[in-house]
C-alpha positions as CSV (number, residue, x, y, z in Angstrom):
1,X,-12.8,-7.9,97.1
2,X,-9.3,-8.1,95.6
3,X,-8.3,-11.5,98.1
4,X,-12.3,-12.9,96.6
5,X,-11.5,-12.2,93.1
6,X,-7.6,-14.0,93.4
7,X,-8.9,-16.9,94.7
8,X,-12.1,-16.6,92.2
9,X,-9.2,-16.5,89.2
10,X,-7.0,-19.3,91.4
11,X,-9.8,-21.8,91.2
12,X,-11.1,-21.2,87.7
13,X,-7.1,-20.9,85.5
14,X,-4.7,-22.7,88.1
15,X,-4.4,-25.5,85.3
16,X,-3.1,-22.4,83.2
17,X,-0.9,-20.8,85.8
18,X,-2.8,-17.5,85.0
19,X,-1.6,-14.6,87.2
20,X,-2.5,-11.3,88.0
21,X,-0.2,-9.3,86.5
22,X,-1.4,-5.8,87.8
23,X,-4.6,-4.4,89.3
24,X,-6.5,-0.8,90.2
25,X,-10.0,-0.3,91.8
26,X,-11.9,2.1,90.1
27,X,-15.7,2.8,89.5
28,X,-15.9,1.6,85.9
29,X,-19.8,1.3,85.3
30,X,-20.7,4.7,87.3
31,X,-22.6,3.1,89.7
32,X,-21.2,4.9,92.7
33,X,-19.3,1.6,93.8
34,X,-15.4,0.6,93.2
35,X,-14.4,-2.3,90.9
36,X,-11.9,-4.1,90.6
37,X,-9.8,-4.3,87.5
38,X,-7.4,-6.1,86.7
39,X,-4.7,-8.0,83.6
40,X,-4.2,-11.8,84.0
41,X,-1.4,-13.6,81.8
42,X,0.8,-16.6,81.8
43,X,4.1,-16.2,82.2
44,X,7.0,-17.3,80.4
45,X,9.6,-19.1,81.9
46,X,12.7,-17.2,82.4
47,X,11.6,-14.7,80.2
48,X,9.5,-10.8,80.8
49,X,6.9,-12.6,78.0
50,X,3.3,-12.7,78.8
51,X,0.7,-14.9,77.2
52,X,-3.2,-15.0,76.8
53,X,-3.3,-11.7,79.0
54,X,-6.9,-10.7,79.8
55,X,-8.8,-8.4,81.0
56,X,-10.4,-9.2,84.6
57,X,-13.2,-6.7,85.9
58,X,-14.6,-7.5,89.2
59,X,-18.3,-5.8,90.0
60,X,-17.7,-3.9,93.5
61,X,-21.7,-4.4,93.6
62,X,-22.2,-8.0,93.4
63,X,-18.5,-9.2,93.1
64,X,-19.2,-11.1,89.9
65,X,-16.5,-10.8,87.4
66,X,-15.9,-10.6,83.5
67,X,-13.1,-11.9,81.4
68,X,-12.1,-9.2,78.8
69,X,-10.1,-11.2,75.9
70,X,-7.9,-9.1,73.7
71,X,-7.2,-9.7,70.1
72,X,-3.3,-9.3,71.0
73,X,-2.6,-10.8,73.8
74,X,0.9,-11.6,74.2
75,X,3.7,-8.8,74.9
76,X,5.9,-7.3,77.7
77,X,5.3,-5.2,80.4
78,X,1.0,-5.0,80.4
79,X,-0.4,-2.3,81.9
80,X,-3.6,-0.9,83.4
81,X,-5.1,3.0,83.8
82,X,-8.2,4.1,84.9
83,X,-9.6,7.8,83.9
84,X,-12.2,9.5,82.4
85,X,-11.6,9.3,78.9
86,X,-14.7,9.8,77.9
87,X,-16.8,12.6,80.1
88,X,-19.2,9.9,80.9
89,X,-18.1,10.7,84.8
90,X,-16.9,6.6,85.7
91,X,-13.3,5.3,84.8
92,X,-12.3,4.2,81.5
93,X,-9.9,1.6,81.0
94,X,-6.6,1.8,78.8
95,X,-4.6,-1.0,78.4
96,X,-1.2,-0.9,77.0
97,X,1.2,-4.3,76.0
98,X,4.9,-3.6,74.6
99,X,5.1,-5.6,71.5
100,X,9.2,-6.5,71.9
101,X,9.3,-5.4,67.8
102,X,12.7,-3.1,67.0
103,X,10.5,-0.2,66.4
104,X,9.5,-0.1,69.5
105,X,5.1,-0.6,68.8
106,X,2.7,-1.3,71.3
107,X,-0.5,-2.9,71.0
108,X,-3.3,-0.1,73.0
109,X,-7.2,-0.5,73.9
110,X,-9.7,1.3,75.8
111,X,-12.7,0.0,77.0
112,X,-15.6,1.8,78.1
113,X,-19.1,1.3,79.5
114,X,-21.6,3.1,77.2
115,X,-25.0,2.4,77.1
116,X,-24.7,0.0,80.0
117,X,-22.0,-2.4,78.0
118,X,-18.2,-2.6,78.0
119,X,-17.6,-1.8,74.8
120,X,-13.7,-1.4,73.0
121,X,-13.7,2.4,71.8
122,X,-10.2,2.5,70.7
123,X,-7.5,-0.1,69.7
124,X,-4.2,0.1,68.0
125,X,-5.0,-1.7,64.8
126,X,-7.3,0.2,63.7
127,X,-5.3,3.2,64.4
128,X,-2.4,2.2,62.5
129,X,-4.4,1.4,59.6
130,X,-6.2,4.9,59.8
131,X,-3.0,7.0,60.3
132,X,-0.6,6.4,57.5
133,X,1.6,8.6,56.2
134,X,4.2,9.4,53.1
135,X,7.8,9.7,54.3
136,X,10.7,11.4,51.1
137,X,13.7,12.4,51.3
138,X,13.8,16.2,49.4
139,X,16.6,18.6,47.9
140,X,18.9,20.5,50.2
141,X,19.2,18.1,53.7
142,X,15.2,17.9,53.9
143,X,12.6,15.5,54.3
144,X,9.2,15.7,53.7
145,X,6.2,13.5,56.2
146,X,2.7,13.5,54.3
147,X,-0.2,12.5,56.4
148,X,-2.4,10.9,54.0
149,X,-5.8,10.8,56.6
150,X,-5.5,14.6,57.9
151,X,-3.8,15.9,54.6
152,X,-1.0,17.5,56.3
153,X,2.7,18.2,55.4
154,X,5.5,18.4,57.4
155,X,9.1,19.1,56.6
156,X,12.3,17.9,58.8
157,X,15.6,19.7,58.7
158,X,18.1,17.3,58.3
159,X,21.2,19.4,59.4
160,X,21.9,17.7,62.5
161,X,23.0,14.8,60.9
162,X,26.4,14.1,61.1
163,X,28.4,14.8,57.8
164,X,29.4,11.6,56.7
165,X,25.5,10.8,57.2
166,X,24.4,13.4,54.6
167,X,27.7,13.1,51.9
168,X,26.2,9.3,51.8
169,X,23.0,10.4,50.6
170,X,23.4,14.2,49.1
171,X,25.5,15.6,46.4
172,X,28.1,18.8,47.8
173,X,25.3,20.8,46.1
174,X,22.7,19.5,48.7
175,X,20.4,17.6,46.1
176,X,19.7,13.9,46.5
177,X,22.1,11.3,44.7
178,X,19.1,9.1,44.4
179,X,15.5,8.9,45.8
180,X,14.8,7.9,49.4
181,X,11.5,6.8,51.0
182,X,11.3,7.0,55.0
183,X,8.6,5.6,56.5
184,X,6.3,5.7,60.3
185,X,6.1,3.1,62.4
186,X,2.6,2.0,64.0
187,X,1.9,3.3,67.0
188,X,5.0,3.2,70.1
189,X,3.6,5.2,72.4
190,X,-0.3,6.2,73.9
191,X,-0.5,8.4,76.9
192,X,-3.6,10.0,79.2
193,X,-3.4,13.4,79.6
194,X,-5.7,16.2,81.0
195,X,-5.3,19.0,78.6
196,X,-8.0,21.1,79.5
197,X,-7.7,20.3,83.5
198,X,-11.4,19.3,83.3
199,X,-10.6,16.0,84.7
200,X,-11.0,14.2,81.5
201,X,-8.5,12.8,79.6
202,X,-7.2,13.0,75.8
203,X,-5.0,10.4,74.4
204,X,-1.6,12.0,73.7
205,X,-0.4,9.0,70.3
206,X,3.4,8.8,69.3
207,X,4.2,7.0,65.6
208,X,8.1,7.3,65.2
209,X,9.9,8.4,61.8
210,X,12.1,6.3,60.1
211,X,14.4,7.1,57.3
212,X,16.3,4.9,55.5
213,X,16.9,2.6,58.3
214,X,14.3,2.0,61.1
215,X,17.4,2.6,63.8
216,X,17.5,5.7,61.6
217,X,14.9,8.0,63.7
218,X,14.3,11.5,62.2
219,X,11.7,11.8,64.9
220,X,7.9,11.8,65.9
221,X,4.3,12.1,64.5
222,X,2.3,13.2,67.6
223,X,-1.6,13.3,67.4
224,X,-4.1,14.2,70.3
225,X,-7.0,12.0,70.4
226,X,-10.1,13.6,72.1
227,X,-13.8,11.6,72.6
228,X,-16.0,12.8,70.4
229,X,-19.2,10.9,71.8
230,X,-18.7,8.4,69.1
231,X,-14.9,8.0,68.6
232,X,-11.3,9.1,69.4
233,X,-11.0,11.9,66.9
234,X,-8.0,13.7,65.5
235,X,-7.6,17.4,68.1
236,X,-4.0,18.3,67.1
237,X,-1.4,16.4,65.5
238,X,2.3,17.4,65.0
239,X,6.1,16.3,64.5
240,X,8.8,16.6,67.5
241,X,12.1,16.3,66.0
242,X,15.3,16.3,67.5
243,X,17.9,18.5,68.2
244,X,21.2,18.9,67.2
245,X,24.6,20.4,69.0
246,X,24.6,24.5,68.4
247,X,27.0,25.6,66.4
248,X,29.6,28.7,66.7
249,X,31.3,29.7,63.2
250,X,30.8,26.0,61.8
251,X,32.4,24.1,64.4
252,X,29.8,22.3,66.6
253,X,29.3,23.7,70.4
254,X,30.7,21.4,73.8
């Protein structure tokens, strides 16, 4: 099936010099039978830059095939899984493209077959737009993270900055020579993982913190997605941050 479906894509986008960029079998409608699935892009010249990728889903049962577009469909580094993100006992399909941006986004979408239709049940955009957030600088080597959709606060302990970091920014007193906004970024990171071991998978999503730089990382907003029948809802969410050297009588550990 996977030699039919290259020379099916051969024939019908050689003008385009569409490849397959990656592949995975997996039985995506429930029918009992393996598909095939697969990304198809042109590739730059000289470059790790894909265009036009696409979705390619070959029927195991009668080996006719579907093109999937995407609304973004140019990146680095496309990639295909197949699980059950869903409980609906066939393979779900996530697709995840590296934007190149300095924040390090991706663009993420999920198909499904519900109701006997692939049908898109999660992509980044509108996650983004859904799961924005307040970022301040506070008093005394804090910062504050306000998710506006889940009404939760968060604060960050900004103590493992260096000194000449904080001096720039806070009085000798610890309160703030002027107001700073932070701010956090759209979604860099999407991952399966089976929480519960019941052999379906939640969506683990990373959004990093910026402060007043985005090189500037104070850390990470980090929400479990779980299917709720309808849609990827909120499980968990919480903030990873990072970790500074211990320190013995105020001078900082080896």
């Amino acid at each position: 099936m996977q030699l039919n479906l290259q020379a099916v894509l051969t024939r019908e986008m050689n003008s385009n010099r569409t490849v397959i960029v990656t592949s995975k079998q997996g039985d995506i409608d429930g029918d009992g039978i393996k598909d095939n699935v697969s990304l198809t892009a042109n590739k730059t010249p000289d470059s790790p830059f894909w265009r036009d990728i696409t979705l390619v889903i070959q029927n195991g049962r009668d080996h006719q095939y579907q093109q999937v577009p995407m609304k973004n469909n140019v990146g680095y580094n496309p990639t295909l899984f197949l699980g059950d993100l869903t409980g609906n006992k066939g393979d779900d399909i996530l697709v995840v493209i590296d934007t190149g941006g300095s924040g390090g986004s991706i663009y993420a979408y999920v198909f499904s077959y519900l109701k006997g239709q692939l049908m898109t049940i999660f992509n980044s955009d509108t996650f983004n737009e859904t799961y924005r957030y307040d970022v301040n600088y506070e008093n005394h080597y804090k910062a504050k993270v306000n998710s506006t959709y889940l009404k939760e606060s968060y604060i960050l302990d900004l103590t493992y900055k260096d000194k000449d970091y904080l001096a720039e920014i806070y009085n000798k007193d610890g309160v703030l020579k002027a107001p700073i906004e932070g701010w956090v970024n759209p979604l860099s990171g999407l991952y399966p993982v089976d929480y519960n071991r019941d052999g379906i998978y939640e969506l683990e999503a990373y959004q990093r913190i910026a402060g007043r730089y985005n090189a500037d990382s104070l850390g990470f907003v980090q929400t479990v997605l779980k299917w709720n029948g309808l849609a990827f809802a909120p499980d968990r969410q919480n903030v990873a941050i990072f970790g500074g050297e211990i320190k013995h009588n105020g001078i900082e550990g080896s």
